[in-house]
PDB file of N, CA, C and O in Angstrom:
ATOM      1  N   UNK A   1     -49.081 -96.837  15.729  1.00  0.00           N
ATOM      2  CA  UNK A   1     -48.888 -95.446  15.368  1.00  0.00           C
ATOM      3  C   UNK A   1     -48.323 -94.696  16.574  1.00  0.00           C
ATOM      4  O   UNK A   1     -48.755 -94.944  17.700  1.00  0.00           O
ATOM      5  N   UNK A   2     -47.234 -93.656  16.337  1.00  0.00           N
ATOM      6  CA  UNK A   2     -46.996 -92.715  17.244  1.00  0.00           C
ATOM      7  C   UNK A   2     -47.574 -91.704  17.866  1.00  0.00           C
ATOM      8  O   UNK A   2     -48.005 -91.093  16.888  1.00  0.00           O
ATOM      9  N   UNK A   3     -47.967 -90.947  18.994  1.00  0.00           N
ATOM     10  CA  UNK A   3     -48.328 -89.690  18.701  1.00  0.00           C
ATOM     11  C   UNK A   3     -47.807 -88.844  19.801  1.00  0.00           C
ATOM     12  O   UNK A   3     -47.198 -89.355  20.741  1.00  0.00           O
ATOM     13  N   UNK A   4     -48.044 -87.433  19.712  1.00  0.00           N
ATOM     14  CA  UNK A   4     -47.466 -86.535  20.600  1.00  0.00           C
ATOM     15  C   UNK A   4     -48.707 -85.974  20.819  1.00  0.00           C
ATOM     16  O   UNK A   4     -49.401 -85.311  20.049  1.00  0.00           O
ATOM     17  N   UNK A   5     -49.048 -86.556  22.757  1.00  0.00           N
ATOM     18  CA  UNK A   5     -49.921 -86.190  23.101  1.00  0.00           C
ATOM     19  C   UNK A   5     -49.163 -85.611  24.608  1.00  0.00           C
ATOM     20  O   UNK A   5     -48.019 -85.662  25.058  1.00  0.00           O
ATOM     21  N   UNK A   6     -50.208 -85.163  24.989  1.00  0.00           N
ATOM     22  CA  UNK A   6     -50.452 -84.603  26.821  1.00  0.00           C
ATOM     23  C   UNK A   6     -50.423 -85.809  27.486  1.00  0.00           C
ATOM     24  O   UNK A   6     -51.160 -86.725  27.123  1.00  0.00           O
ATOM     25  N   UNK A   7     -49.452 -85.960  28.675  1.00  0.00           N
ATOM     26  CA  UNK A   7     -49.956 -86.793  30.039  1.00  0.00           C
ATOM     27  C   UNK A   7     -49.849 -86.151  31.538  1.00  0.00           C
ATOM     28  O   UNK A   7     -48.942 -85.646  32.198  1.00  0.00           O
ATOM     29  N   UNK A   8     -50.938 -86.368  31.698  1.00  0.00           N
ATOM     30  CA  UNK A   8     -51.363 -85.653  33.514  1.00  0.00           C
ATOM     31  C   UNK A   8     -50.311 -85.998  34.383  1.00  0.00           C
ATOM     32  O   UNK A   8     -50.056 -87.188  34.572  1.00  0.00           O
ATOM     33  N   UNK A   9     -49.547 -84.939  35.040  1.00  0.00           N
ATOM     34  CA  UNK A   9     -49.175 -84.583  36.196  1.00  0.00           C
ATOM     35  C   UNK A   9     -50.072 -83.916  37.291  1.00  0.00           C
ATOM     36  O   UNK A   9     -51.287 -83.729  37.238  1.00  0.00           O
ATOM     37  N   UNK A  10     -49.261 -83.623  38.224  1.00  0.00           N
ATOM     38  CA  UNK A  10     -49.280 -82.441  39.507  1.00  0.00           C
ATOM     39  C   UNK A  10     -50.777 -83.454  40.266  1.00  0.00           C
ATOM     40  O   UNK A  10     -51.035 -84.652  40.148  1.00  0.00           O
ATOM     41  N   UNK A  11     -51.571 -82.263  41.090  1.00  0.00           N
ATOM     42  CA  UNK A  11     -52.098 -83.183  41.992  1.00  0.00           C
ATOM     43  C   UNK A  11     -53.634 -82.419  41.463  1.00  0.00           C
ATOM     44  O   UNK A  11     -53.921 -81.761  40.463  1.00  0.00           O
ATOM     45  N   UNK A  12     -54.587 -82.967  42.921  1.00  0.00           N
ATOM     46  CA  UNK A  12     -56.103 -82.804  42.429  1.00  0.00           C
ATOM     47  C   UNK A  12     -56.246 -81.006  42.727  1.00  0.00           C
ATOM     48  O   UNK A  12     -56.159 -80.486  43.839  1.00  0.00           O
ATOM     49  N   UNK A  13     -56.490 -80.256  41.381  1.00  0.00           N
ATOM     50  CA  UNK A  13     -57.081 -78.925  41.303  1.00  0.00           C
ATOM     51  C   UNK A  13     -55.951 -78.248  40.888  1.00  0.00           C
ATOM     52  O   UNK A  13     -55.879 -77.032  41.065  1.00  0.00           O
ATOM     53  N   UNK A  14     -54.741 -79.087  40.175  1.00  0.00           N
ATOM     54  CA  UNK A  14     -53.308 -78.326  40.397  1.00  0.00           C
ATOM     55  C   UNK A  14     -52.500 -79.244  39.106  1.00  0.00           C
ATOM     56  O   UNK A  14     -51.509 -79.959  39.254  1.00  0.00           O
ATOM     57  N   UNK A  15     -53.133 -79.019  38.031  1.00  0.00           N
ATOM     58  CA  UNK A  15     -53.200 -79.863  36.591  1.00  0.00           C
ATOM     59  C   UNK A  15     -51.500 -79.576  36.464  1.00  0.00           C
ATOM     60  O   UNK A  15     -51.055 -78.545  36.969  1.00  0.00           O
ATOM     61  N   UNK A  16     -50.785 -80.322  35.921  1.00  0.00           N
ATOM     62  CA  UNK A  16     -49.467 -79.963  35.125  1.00  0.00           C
ATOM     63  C   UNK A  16     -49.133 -81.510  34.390  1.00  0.00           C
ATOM     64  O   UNK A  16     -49.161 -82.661  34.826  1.00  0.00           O
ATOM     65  N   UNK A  17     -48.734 -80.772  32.759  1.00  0.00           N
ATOM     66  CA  UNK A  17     -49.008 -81.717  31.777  1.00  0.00           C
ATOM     67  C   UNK A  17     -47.971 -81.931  31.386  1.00  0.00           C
ATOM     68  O   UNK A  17     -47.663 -80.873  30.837  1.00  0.00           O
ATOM     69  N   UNK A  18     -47.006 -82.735  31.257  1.00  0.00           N
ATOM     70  CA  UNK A  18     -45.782 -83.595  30.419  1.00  0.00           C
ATOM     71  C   UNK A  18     -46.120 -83.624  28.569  1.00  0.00           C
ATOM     72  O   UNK A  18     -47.243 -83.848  28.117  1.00  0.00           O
ATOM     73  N   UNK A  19     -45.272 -83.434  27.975  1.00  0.00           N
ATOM     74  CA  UNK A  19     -45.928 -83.239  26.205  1.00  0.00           C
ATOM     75  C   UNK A  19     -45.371 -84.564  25.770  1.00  0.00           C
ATOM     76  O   UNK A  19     -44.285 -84.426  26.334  1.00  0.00           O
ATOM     77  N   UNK A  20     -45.300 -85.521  25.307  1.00  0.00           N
ATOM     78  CA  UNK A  20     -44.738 -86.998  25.776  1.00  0.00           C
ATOM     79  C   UNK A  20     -44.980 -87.671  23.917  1.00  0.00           C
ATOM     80  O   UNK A  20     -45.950 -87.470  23.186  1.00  0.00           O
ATOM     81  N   UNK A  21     -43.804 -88.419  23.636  1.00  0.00           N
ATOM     82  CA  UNK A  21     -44.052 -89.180  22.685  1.00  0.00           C
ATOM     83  C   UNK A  21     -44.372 -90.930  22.941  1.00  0.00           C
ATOM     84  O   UNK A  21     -43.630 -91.690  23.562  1.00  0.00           O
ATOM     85  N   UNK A  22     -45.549 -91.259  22.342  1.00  0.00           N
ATOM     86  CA  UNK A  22     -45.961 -92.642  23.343  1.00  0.00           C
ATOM     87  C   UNK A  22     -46.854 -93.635  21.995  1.00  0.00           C
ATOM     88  O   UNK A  22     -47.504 -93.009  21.158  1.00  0.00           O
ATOM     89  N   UNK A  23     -46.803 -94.695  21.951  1.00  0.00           N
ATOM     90  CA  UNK A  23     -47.342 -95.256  21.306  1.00  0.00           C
ATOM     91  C   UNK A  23     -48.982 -94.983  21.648  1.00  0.00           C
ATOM     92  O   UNK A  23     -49.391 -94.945  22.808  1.00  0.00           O
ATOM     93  N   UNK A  24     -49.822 -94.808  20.517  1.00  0.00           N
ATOM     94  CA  UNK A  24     -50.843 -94.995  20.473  1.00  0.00           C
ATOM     95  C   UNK A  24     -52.269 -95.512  21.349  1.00  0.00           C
ATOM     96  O   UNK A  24     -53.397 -95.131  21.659  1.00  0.00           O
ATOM     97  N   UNK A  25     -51.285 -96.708  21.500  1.00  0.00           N
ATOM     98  CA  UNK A  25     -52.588 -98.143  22.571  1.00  0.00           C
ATOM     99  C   UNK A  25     -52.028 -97.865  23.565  1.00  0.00           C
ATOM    100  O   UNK A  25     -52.200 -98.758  24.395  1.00  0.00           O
ATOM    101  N   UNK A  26     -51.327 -96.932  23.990  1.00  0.00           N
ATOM    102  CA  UNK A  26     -50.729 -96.891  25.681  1.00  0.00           C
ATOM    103  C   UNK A  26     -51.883 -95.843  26.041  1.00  0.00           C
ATOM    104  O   UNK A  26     -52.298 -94.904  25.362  1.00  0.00           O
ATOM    105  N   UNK A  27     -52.322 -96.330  27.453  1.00  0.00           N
ATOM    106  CA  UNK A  27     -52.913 -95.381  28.353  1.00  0.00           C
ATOM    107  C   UNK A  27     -52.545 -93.551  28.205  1.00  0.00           C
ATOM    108  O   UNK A  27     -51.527 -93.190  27.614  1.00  0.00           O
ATOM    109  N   UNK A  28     -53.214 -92.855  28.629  1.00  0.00           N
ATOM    110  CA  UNK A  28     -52.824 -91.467  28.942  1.00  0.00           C
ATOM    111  C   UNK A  28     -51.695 -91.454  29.703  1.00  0.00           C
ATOM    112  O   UNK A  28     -50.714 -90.840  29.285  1.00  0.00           O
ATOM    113  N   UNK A  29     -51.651 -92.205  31.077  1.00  0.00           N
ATOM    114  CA  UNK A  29     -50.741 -91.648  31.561  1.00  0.00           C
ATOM    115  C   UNK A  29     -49.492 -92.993  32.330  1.00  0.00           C
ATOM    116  O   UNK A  29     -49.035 -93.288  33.435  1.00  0.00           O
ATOM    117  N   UNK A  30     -49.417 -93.354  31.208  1.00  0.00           N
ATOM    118  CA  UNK A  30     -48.768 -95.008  31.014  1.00  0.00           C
ATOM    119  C   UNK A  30     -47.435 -94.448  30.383  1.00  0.00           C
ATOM    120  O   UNK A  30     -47.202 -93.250  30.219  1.00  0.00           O
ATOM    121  N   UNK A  31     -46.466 -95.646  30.003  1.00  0.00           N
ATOM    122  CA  UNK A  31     -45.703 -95.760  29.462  1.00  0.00           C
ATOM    123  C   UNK A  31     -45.151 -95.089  28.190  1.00  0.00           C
ATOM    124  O   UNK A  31     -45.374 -95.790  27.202  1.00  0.00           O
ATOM    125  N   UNK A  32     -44.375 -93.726  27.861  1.00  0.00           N
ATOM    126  CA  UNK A  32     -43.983 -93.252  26.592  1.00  0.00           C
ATOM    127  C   UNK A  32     -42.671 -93.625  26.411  1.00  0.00           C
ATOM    128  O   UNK A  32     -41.867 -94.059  27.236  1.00  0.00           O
ATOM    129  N   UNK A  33     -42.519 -93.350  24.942  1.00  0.00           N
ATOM    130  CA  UNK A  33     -40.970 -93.057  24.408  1.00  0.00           C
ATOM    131  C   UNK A  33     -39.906 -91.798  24.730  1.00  0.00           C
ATOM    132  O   UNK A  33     -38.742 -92.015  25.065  1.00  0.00           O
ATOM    133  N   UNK A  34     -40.468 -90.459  24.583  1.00  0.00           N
ATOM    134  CA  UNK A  34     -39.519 -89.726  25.019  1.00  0.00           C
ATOM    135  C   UNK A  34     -40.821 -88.354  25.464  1.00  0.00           C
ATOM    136  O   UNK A  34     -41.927 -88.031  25.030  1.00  0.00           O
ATOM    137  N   UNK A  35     -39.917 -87.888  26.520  1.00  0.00           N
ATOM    138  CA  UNK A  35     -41.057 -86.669  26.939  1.00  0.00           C
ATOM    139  C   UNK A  35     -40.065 -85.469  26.108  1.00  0.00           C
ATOM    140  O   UNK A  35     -38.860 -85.240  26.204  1.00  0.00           O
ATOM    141  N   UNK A  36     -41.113 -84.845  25.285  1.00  0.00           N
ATOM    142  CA  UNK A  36     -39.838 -83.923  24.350  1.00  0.00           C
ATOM    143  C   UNK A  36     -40.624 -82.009  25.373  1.00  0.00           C
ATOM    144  O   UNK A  36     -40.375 -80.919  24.859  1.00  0.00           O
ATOM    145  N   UNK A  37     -41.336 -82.098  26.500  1.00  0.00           N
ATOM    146  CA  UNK A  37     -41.915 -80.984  26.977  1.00  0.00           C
ATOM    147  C   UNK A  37     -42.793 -80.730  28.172  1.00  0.00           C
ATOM    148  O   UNK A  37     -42.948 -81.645  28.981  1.00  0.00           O
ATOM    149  N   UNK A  38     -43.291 -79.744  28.328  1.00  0.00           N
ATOM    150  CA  UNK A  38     -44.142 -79.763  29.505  1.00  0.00           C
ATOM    151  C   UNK A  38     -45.493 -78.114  29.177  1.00  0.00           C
ATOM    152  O   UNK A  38     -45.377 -77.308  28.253  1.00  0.00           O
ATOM    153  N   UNK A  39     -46.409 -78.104  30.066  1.00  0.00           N
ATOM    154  CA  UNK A  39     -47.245 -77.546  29.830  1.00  0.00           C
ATOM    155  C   UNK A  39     -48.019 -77.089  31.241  1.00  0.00           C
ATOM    156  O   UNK A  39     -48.741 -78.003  31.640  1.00  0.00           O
ATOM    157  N   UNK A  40     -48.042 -76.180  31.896  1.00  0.00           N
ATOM    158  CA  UNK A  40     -48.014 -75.485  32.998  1.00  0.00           C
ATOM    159  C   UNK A  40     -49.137 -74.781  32.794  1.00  0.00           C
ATOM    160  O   UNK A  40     -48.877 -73.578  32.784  1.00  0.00           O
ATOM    161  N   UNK A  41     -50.664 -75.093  32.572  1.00  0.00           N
ATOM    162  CA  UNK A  41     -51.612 -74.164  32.353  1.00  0.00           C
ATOM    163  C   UNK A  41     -52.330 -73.166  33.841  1.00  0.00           C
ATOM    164  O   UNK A  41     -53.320 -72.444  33.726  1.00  0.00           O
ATOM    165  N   UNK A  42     -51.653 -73.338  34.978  1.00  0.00           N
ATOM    166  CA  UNK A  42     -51.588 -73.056  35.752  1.00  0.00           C
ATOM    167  C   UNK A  42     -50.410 -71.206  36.419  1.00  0.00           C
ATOM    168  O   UNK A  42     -50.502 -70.339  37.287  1.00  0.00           O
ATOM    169  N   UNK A  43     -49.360 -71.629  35.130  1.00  0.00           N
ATOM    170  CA  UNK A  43     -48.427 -70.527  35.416  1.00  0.00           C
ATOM    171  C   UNK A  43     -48.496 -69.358  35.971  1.00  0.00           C
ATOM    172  O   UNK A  43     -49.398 -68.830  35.321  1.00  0.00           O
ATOM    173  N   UNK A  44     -48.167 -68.640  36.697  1.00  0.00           N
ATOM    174  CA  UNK A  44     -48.270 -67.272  36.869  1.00  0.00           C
ATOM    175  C   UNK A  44     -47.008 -66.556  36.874  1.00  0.00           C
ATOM    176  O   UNK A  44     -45.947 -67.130  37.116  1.00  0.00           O
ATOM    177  N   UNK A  45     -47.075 -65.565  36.665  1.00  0.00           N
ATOM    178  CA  UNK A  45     -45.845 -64.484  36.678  1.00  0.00           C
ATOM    179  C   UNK A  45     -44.670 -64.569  35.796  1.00  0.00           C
ATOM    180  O   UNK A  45     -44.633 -64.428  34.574  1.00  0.00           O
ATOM    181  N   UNK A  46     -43.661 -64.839  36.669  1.00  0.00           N
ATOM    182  CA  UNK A  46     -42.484 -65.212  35.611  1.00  0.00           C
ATOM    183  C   UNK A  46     -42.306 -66.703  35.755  1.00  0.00           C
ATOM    184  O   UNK A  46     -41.183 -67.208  35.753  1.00  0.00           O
ATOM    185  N   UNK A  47     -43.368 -67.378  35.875  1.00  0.00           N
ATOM    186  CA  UNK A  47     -43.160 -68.979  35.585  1.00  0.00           C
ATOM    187  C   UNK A  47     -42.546 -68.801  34.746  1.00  0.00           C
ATOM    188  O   UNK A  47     -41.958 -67.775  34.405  1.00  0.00           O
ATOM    189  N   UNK A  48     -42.646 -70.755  33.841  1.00  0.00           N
ATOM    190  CA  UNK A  48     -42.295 -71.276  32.408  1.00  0.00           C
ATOM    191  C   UNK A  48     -43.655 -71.238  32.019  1.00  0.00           C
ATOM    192  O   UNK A  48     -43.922 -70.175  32.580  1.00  0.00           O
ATOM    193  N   UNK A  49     -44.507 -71.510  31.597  1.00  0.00           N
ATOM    194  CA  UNK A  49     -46.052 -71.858  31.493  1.00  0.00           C
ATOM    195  C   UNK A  49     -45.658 -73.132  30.157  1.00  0.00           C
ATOM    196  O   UNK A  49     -46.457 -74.064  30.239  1.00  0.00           O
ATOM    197  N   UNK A  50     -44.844 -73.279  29.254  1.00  0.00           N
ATOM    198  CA  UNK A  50     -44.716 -74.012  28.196  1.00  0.00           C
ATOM    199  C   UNK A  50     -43.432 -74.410  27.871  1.00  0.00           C
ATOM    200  O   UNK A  50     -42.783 -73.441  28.265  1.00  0.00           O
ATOM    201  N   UNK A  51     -42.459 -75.373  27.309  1.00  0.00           N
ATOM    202  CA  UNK A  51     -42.141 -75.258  27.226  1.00  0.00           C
ATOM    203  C   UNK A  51     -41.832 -76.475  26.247  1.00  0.00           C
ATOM    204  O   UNK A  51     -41.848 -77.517  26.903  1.00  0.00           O
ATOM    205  N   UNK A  52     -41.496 -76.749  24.610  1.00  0.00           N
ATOM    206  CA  UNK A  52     -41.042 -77.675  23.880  1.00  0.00           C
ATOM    207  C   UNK A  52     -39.937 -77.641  23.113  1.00  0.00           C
ATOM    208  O   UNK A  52     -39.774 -76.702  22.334  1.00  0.00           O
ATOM    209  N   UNK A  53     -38.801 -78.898  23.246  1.00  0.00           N
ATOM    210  CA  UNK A  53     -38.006 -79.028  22.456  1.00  0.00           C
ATOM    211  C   UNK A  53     -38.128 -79.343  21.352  1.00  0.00           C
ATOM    212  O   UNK A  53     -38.485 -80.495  21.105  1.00  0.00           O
ATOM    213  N   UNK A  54     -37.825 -78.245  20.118  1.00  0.00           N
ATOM    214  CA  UNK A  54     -38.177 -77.943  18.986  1.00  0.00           C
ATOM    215  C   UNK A  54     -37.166 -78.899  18.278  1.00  0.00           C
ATOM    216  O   UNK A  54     -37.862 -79.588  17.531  1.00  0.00           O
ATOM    217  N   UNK A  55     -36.007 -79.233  18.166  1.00  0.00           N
ATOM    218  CA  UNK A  55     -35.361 -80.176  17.346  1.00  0.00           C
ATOM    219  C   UNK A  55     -36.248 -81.625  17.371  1.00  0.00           C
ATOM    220  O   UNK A  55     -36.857 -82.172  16.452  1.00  0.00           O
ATOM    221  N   UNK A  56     -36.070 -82.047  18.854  1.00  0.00           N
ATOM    222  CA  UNK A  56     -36.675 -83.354  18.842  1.00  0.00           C
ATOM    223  C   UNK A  56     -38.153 -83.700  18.355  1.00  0.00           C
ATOM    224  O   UNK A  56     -38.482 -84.811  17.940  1.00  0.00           O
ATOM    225  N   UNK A  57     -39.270 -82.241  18.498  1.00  0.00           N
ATOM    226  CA  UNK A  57     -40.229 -82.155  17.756  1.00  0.00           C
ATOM    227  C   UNK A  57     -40.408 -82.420  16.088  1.00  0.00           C
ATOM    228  O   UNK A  57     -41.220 -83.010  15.376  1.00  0.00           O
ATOM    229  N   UNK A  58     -39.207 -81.657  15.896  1.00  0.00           N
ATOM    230  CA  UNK A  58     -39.231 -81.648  14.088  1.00  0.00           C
ATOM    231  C   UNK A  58     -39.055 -83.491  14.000  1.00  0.00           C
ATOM    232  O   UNK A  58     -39.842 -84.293  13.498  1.00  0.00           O
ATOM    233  N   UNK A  59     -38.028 -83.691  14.531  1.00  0.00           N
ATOM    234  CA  UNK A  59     -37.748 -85.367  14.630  1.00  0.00           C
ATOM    235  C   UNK A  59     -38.640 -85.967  14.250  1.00  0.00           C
ATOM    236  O   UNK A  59     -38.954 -86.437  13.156  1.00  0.00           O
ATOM    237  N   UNK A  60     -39.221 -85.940  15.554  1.00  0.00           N
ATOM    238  CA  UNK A  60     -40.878 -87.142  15.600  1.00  0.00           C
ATOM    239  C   UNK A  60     -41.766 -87.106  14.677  1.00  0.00           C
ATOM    240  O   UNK A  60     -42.185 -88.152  14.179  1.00  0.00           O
ATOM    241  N   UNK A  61     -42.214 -85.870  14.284  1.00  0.00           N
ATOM    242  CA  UNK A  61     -43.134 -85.213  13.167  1.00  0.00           C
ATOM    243  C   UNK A  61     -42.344 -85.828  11.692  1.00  0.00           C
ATOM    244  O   UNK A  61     -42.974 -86.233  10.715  1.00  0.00           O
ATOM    245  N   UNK A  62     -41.083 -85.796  11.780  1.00  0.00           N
ATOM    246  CA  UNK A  62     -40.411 -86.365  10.335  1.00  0.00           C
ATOM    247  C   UNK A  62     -40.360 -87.769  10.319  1.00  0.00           C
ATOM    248  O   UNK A  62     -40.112 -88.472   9.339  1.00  0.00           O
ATOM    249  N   UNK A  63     -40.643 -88.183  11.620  1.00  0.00           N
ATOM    250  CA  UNK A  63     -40.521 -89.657  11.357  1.00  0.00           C
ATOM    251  C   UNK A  63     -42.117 -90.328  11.313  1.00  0.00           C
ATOM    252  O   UNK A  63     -42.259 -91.551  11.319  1.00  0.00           O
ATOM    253  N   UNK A  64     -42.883 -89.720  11.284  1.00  0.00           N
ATOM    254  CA  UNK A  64     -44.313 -89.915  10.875  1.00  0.00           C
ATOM    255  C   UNK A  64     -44.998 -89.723  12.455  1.00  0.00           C
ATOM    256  O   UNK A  64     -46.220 -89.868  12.451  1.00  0.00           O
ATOM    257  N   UNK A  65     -44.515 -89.482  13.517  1.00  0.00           N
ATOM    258  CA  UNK A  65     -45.765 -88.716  14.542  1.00  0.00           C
ATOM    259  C   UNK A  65     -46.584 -88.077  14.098  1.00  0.00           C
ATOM    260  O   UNK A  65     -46.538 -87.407  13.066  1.00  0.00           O
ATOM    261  N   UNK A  66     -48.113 -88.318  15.415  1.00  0.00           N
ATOM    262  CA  UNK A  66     -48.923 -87.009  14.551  1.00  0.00           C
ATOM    263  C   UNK A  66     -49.432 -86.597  15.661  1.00  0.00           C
ATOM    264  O   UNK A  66     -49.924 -87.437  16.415  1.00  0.00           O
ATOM    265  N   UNK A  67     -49.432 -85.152  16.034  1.00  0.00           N
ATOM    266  CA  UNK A  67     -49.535 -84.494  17.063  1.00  0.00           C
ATOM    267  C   UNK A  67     -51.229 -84.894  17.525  1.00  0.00           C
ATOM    268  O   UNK A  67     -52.033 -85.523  16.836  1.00  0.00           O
ATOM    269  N   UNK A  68     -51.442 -84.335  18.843  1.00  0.00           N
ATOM    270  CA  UNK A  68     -52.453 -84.152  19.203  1.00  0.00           C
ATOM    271  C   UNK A  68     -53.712 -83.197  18.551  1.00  0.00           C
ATOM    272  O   UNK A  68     -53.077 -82.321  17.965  1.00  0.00           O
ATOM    273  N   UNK A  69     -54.491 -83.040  18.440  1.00  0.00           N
ATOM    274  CA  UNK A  69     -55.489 -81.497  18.566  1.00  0.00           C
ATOM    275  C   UNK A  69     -55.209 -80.399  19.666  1.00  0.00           C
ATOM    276  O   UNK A  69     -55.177 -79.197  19.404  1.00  0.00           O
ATOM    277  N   UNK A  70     -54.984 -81.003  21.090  1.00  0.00           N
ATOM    278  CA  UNK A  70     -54.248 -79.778  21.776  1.00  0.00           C
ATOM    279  C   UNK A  70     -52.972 -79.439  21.993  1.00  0.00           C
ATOM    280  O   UNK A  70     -52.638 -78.386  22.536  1.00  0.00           O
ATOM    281  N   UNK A  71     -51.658 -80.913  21.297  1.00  0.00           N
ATOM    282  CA  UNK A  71     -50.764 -80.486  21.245  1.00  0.00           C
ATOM    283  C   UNK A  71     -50.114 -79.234  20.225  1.00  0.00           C
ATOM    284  O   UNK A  71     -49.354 -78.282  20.402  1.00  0.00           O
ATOM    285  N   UNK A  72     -50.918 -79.848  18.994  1.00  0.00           N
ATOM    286  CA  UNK A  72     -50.941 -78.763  17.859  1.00  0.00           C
ATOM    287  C   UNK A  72     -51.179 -77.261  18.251  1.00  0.00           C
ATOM    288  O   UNK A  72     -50.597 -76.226  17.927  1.00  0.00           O
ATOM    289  N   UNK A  73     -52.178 -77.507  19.011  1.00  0.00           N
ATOM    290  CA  UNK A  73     -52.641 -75.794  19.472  1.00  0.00           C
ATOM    291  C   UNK A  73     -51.148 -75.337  20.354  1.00  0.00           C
ATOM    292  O   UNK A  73     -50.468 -74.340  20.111  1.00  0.00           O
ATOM    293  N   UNK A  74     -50.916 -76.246  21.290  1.00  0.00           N
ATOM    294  CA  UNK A  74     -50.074 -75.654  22.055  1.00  0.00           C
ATOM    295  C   UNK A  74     -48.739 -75.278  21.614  1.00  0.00           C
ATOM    296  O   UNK A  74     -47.913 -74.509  22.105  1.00  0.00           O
ATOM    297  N   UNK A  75     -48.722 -76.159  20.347  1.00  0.00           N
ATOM    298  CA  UNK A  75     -47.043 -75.861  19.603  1.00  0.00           C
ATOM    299  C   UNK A  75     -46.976 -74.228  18.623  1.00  0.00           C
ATOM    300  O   UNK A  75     -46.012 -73.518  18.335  1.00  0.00           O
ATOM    301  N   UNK A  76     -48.696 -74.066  18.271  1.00  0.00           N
ATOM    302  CA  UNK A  76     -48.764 -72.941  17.971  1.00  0.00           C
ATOM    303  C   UNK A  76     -48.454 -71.761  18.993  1.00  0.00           C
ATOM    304  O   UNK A  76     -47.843 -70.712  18.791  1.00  0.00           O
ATOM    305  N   UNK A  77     -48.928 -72.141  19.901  1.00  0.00           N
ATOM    306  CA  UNK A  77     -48.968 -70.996  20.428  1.00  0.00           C
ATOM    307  C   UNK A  77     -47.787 -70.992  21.345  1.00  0.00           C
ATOM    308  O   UNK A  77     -47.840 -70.059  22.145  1.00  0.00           O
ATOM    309  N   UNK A  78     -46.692 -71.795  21.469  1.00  0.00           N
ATOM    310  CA  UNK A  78     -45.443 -71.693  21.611  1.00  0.00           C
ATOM    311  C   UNK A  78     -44.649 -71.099  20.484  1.00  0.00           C
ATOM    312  O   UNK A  78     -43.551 -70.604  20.740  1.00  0.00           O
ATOM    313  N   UNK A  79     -45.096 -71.107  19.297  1.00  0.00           N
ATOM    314  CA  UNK A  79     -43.872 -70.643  18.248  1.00  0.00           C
ATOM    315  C   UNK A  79     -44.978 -69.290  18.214  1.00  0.00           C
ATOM    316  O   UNK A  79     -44.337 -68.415  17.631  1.00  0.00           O
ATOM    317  N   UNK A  80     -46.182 -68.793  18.530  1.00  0.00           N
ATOM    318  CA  UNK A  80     -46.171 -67.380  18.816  1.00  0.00           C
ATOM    319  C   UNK A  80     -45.704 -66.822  19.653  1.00  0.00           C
ATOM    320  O   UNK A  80     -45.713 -65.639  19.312  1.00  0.00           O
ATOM    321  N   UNK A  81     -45.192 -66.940  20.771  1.00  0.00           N
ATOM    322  CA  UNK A  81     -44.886 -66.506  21.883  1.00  0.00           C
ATOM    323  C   UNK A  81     -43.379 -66.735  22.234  1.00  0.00           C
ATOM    324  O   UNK A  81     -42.844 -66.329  23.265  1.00  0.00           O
ATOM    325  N   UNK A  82     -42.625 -67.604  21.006  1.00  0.00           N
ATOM    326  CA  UNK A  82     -41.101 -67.606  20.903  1.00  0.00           C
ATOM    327  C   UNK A  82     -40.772 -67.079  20.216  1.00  0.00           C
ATOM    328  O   UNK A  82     -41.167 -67.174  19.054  1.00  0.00           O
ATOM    329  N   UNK A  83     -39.323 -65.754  20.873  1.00  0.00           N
ATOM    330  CA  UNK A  83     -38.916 -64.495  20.199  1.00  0.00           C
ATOM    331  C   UNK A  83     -38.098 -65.011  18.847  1.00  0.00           C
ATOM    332  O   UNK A  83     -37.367 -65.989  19.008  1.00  0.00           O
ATOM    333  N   UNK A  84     -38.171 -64.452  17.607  1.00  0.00           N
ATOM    334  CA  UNK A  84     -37.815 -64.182  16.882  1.00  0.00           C
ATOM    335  C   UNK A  84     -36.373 -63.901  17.003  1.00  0.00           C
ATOM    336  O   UNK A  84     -36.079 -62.763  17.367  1.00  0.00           O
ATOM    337  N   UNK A  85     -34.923 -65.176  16.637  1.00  0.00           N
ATOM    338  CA  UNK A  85     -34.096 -64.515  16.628  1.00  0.00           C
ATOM    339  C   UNK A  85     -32.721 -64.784  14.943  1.00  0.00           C
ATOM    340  O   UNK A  85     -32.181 -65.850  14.647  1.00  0.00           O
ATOM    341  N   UNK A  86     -32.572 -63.576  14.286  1.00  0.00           N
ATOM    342  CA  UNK A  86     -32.106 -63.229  13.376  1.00  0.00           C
ATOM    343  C   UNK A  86     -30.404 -63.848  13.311  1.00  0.00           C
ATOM    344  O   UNK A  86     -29.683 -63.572  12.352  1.00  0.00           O
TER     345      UNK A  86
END
């Protein structure tokens, strides 16, 4: 099975997360298929704090991925916080 989970970056007290498509039985922070993002819970100011590529997302999800529990949260709260454009 596929899934789109989190894998640990940055160093000790200084978290930064890769959003990563990876087989299943692979380790956390082992071997994936494609990193479609990143996740900066650390951000301040005019960082990025988030950031996912939404085509390649729809992709994975259509080809039977299944997100995380905190990736899900985080994709929410990326498409709240991405402007609306007409």
């Amino acid at each position: 099975m596929v899934v789109i989970r989190l894998s640990r970056g940055g160093s000790k007290h200084r978290p930064f997360f890769n959003i990563v498509v990876a087989d299943k039985r692979v380790r956390r922070d082992g071997r994936f298929i494609e990193r479609i993002g990143f996740y900066n819970p650390l951000a301040k100011g005019g960082e990025e704090g988030l950031r996912i590529a939404q085509d390649r997302l729809t992709h994975w999800v259509g080809v039977g991925a299944q997100a995380s529990p905190t990736v899900e949260r985080l994709i929410k709260q990326g498409a709240k916080a991405a402007p609306v454009v007409a």
